[in-house]
Each structure stands twice: as C-alpha cells, then as structure tokens.
N, C-alpha and C positions, 0 to 999 in steps of 0.2 A: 245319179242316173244309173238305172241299171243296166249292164253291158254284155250279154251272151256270149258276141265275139271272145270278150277279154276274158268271162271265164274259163273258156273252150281254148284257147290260148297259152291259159295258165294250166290247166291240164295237162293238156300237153306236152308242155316245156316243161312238167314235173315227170310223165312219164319217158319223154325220151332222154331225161339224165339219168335215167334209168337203165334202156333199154335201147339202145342205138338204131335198131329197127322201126321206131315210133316214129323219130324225125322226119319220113315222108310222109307222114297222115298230114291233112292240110284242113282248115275249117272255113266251112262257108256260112254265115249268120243272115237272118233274116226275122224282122220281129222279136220275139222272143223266147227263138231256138237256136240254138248254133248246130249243125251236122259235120261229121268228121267223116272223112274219107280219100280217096288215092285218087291219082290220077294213073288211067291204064290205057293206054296208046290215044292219046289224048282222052278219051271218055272219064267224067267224073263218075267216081266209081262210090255212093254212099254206105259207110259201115255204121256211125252210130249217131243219137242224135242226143243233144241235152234239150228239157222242156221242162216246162211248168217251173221257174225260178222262185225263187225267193230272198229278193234283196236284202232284206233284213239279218236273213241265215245265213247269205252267201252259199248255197245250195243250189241245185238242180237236179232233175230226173235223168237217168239213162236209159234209153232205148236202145236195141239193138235190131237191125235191118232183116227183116223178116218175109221175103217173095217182094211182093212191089210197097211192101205196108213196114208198119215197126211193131217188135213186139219190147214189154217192157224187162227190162233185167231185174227192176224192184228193187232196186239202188236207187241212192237216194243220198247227195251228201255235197261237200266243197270239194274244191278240185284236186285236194290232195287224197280226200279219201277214196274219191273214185277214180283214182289214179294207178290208184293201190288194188285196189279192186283189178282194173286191166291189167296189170300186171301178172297177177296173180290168176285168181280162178277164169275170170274172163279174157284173158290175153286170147284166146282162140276167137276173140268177136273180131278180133283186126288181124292178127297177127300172120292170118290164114294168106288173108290177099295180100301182104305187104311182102310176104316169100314168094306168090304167087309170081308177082311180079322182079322177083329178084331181089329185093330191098331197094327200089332206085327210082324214082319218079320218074328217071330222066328214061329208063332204059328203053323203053319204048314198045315192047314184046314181052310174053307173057314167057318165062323160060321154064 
C-alpha cells in the first residue's frame, strides 16, 4: 500500500541529518498528499507539499506554497532526491520560516 505519510517522513528524516534546522518541519498526510510545514504560535503554518505518487517509482511531486494555492518546483523524484534538492537550491522554500521562528516549534513567537 502506498503511504504519503511515510514518504514525507523519510524525507525528512534524510534532510534533517542533514541540516539541523529541518527537524521542526512536521508532516500532515491526507489521501495522497503529505504537506510539510511548522508550527508558529500554535498556527499550522504550510511550506510544501508532496502529490501525484507513484508507487511503483517511489516518487512524488514537490510543490511549493504559493499566496493561499501551491506552485510546482518541477521536481520530481524519491525522498532522497528531493531531499537534496531542499537542501540545496530550494532550502529558501522552508528554511525561511523555520529561522523565522527561531529554529524551535516550541518557541512560541516569531523572534
């Protein structure tokens, strides 16, 4: 069975052994999409979203959170690649609000 959560998960857990900053992005899954994003004084706060799977490939789409809609990044791959990707060129689609907020789910205020 195909699992969005669990690929958005693995993502993840590939980019924050990366990047120490990641480990507060959090994933909420439904159907099959998973969306990533922070929590900012309690408010979920959405930054990106995986769609359009393919079980077969182990793949997914990246979108990035665009006014109230999503735009696409045109990525396109398993969770290691577009991992790499956030890291790298796309690290500004998260990385923006996760300083925003201090690095810290918990902190509560925007510093």
């Amino acid at each position: 069975m195909w699992d969005p959560e669990y690929f958005a998960t693995s993502m993840l857990r590939i980019l924050a052994s990366h990047d120490s900053a990641a480990s507060v992005l959090q994933v909420r899954a439904r159907g099959k999409k998973a969306t990533i994003g922070i929590v900012d004084v309690g408010e979920w706060v959405p930054l990106l979203r995986l769609s359009n799977p393919s079980a077969a490939c182990n793949v997914m789409n990246l979108d990035v959170r665009q006014g109230r809609g999503w735009a696409p990044t045109f990525e396109r791959g398993t969770p290691d690649q577009l991992a790499q990707h956030l890291l790298g060129p796309l690290r500004f689609t998260w990385a923006a609000e996760v300083e925003a907020i201090g690095g810290s789910e918990t902190s509560g205020r925007r510093h």
